[in-house]
N, C-alpha and C positions, 0 to 999 in steps of 0.2 A: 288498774292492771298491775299483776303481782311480776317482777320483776323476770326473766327470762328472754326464751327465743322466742322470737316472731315469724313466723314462715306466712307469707301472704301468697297466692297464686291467681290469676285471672288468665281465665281460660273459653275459646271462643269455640262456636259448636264444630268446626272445621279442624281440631287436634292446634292450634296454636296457642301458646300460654305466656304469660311474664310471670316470672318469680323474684320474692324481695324475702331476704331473710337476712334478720338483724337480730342482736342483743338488745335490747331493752329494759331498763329502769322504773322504778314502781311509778304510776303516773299516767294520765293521759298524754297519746302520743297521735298521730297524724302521719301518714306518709300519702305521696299522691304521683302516679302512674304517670311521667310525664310523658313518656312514645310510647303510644300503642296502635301507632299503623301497623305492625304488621298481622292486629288483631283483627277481623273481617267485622263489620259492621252487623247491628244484629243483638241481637241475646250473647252476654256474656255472663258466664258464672265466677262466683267468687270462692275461695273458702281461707279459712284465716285460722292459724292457729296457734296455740300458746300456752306450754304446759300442761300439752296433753288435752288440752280441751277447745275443741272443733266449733266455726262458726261456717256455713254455707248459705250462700243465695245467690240472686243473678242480679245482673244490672244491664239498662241498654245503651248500647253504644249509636249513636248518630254516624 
């Protein structure tokens, strides 16, 4: 990853989201969603972005 912002958002089909937006350093990096009760259980979508360049998909929540 080339060095900039990172805007992460997880978002549930119900209009609730989290968002993490950082600086970031060239490198592989990790960040991991530690509450997300107020996220509904279900299909959650992701999208990740960074320098202008868009990553989207979903994940399921238990």
């Amino acid at each position: 990853m080339e060095p900039g912002t990172l805007t992460i958002q997880l978002m549930d089909m119900y209009g609730g989201s989290l968002v993490h937006q950082a600086e970031y350093d060239d490198g592989q990096h990790m960040y991991t969603f530690t509450e997300t009760s107020q996220l509904q259980t279900g299909f959650l979508y992701y999208q990740v972005e960074i320098n202008g360049n868009v990553a989207a998909g979903s994940v399921i929540k238990h």
